[in-house]
N, C-alpha and C positions, 0 to 999 in steps of 0.2 A: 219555460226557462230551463226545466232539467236537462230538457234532449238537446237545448243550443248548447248547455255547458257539459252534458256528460256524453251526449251519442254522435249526435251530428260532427266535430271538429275530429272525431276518430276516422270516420269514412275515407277521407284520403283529403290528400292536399287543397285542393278546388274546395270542397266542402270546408273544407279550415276554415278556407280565407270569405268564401261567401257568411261564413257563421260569426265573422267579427264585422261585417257588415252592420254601422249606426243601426239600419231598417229596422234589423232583426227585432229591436230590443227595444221597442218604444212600446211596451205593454209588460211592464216587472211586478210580477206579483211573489213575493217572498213569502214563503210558509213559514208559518208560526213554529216556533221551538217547541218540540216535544218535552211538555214537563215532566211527563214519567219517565222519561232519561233523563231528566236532571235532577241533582241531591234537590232532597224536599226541606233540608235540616235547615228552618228559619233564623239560625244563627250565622250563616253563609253569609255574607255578600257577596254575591255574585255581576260581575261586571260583565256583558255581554261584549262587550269592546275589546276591553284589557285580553293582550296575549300573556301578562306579566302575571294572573291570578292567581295564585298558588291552591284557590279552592274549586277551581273551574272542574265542573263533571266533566268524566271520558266523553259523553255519547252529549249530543245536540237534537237526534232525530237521525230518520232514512236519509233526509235531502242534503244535509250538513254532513251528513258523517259521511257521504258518496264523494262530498266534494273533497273530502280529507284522504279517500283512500284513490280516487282517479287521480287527484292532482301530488300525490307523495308530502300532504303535509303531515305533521305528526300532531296531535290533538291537543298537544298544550303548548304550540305556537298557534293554534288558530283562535278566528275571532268573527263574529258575525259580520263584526263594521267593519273586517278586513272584506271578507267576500260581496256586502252590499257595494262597497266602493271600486271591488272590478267589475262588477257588471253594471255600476255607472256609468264608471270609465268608458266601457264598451258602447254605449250608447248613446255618448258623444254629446250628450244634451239635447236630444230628442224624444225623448219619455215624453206619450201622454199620459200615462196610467201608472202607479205606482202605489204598490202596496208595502209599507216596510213590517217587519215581526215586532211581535214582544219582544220588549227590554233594548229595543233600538235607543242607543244614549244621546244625549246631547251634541257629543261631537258626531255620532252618526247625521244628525238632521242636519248640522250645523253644513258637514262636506254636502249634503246632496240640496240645500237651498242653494248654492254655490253654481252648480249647473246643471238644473232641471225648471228651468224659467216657464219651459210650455205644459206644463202640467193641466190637463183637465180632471181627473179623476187623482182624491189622495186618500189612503183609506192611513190611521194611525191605531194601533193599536198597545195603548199603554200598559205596562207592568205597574200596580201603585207601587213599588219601591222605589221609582223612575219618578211618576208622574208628581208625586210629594212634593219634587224639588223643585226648586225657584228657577233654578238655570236651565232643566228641563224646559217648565212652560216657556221661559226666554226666549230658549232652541225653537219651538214650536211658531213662536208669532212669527221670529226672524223667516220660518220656512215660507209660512201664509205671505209674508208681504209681498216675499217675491216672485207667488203663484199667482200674478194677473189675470192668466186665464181659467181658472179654474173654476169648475162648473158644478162636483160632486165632491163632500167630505167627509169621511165616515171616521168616526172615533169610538172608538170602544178601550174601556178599564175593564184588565184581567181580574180585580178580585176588590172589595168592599172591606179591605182590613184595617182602612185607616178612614173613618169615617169624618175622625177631625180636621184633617190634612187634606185641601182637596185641592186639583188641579184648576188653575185659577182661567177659567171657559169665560166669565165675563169679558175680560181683557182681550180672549181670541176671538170673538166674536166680535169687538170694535173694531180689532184688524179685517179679519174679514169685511164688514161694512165697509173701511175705507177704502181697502186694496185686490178685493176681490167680486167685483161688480156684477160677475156673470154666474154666481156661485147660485142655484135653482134648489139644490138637491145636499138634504146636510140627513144624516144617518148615526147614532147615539146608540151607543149598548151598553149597559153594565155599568154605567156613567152616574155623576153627580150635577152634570152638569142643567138635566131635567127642573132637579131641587130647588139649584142655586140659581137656574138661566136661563128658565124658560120664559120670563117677564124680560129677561134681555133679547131673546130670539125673536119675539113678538116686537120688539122695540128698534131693533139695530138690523133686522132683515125681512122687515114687512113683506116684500116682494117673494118669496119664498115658498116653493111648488109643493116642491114633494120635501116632509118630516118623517122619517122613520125613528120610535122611539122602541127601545128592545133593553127589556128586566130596571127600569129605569121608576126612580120615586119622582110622581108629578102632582103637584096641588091641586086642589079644585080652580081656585079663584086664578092661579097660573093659565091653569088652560081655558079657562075663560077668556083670559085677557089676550090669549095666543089667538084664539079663535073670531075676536073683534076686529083685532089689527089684520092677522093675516088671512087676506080676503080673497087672495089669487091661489091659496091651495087648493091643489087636484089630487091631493094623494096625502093621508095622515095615517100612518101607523101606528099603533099604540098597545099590539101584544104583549103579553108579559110584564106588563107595568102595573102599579101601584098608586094608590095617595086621593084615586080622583072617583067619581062614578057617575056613569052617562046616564043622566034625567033629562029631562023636557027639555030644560035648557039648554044642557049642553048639545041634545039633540039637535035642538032648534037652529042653534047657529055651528053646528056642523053642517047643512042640511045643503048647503053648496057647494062642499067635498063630493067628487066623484067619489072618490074612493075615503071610506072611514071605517076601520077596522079597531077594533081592540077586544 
């Protein structure tokens, strides 16, 4: 994505035009915001959308701040969900793969469920200042429904500050069950969702290949029940977690995971 937007359209004309080419851009993987450019002052609100912010940090990272200084904007008219939205644009609605950053808002999810229908690969990665809200998860299912083909889902929560507040994973995981049939491959870091949904994951996606779970709290009795139902896993990750501890048992009925790690 850097060289389609910063190198390649420089080259000369012919290169322009083949670089706004749909093709080009059916594999967006958006770099995470650099937080050590961004004020840390927890009294902030910070709107990663809003061009209007009046507390918006100068600096975003290397990748955001190239596109402020190639493209002549000035850094307090930009906006992430401005630049996520041209290089949707450009891609015409042929994305299989899509990674969007921390603190991507509601109305960013809302524009790219709009026209990224063929989606197989969606990775999300929540800020909990974001992920807290109602309208956020809302933004979120609306995206899943209309990811029919989607095959792999990765969600990761940037930070554990709000323990009581959690992003409501039951409800996306009924979506997924309904509307997302081909979905093999679901990926969890940093998440609450292990805590609160790992008895729904066993429940609403039996069929279910490969689990990666990464710094996640999971119960014993959870993963039991994970490990009863779903019988077609080839692949359980479980580094870096918590809550649970591999005895006989659980040995026992891992014991037809190719792969089982923790």
């Amino acid at each position: 994505m850097e060289e389609l937007l910063y190198d390649v359209p420089f080259v000369c004309k012919s290169w322009h035009r083949a670089s706004h080419n749909p093709s080009c851009w059916q594999s967006l993987i958006f770099p995470d915001i650099d937080h050590n450019a961004v004020d840390e002052d927890e009294n902030i609100k910070y709107d990663a959308s809003s061009a209007d912010n009046e507390s918006k940090p100068q600096s975003f990272g290397a990748f955001y701040d190239r596109f402020m200084h190639e493209y002549q904007i000035d850094s307090g008219r930009f906006s992430i969900g401005g630049i996520i939205k041209v290089v949707i644009k450009r891609s015409n609605g042929l994305p299989t793969v899509l990674k969007l950053p921390q603190n991507s808002t509601e109305e960013v999810l809302t524009s790219v469920s709009d026209v990224c229908p063929g989606l197989k690969f969606l990775s999300l990665s929540c800020d909990c200042k974001f992920s807290i809200l109602s309208k956020y998860s809302l933004a979120v299912q609306e995206l899943i429904t209309n990811c029919t083909n989607l095959e792999t889902l990765s969600l990761e929560s940037s930070c554990h500050r709000y323990r009581n507040q959690r992003f409501n994973h039951v409800a996306l995981l009924v979506q997924i069950s309904i509307h997302c049939k081909n979905v093999v491959d679901l990926r969890v870091s940093n998440s609450q969702l292990c805590k609160y949904g790992t008895f729904s994951i066993a429940t609403l996606l039996p069929k279910i290949k490969y689990l990666s779970f990464r710094k996640c709290d999971i119960d014993q009795k959870d993963l039991i029940s994970l490990l009863l139902r779903c019988k077609e896993l080839v692949l359980l990750d479980m580094r870096d977690c918590v809550g649970f501890k591999v005895d006989n048992e659980i040995s026992k009925l891992a014991s037809h995971i190719s792969t089982f790690v923790y």
